[in-house]
N, C-alpha and C positions, 0 to 999 in steps of 0.2 A: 504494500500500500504506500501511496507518495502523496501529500499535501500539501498544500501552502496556505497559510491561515493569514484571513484580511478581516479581522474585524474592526467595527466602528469603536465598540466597545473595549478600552484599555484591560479592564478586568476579565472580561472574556478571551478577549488576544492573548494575555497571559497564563491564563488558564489551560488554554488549547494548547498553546506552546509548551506548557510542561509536560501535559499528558499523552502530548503527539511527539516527543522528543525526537523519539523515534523513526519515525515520519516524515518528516517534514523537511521537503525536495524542494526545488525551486520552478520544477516541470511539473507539480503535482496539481491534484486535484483541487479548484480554489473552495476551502471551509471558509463562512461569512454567517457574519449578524444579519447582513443585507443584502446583499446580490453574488450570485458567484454556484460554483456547480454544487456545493452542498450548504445548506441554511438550516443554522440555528435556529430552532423555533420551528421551524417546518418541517424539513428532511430530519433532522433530529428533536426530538422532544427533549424538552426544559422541564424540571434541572434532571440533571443525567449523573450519573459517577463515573468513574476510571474507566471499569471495566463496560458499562453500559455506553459508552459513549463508542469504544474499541469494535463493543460487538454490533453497532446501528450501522459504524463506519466498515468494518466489513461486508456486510450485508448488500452496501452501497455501492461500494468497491466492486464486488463480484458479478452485481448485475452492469454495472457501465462494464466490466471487463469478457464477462461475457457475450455482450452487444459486438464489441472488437473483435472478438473472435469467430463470432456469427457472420459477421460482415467481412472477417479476410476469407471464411471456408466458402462464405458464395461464390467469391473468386473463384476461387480454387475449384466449386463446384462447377462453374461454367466450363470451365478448361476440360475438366472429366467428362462433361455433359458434349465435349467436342469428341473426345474418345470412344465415348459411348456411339455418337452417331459412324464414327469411321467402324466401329465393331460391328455396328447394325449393318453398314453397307459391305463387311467382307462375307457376312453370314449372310445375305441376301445373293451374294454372288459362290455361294457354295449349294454346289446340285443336291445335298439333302433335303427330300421333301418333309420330313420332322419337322414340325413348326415347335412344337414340345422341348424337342431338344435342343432346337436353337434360342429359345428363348433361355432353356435352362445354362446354357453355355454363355450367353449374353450378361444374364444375373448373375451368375458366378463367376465374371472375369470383374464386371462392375464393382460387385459388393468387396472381392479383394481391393481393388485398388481405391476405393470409398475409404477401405478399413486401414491401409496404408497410410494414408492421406492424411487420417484423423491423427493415426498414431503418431505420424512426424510430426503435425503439429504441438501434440501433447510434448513429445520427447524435446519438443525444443524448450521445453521451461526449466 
């Protein structure tokens, strides 16, 4: 998790700052009283502790970080989704009349390389 804390409020700013020590990047996520990608008072509930504040900011964190990740696989999915169609067009040009089995040979070259795909991504964290 990365933050940067901008608040209006000195006692809040202070506050954020100890408990974020950890945290707190200068490319990060901006924490605010008032405007910015996560707010006090809204995105997180007032008053909060250490750990409650850690565990909202996770929560928070995981779903913008999973958006990112959503949004590079569709890439990636389009590229496969090109593959897929070059796989559809070598199995339309092979003389077996099995429709059955070329679909079953289609779905199982897909779903390897789908499952590939996901795993590099995982493996790169």
């Amino acid at each position: 998790m990365r933050f940067r804390i901008e608040c209006k409020s000195l006692l809040l700013q202070k506050a954020l700052e100890e408990f974020l020590k950890d945290y707190i990047w200068e490319d990060g996520l901006v924490v605010s009283d008032e405007k910015g990608d996560i707010i006090i008072g809204k995105d997180i509930k007032k008053p909060f502790s250490h750990s409650q504040l850690l565990l909202q900011l996770e929560k928070i964190w995981q779903k913008k970080d999973n958006n990112k990740e959503i949004k590079n696989l569709e890439g990636k999915f389009e590229i496969e989704m090109d593959i897929f169609d070059d796989l559809m067009e070598k199995e339309k040009n092979k003389k077996s009349n099995n429709l059955e089995e070329k679909l079953d040979i289609l779905i199982n070259e897909f779903s390897m390389k789908l499952k590939n795909l996901i795993k590099e991504e995982y493996d790169k964290k």
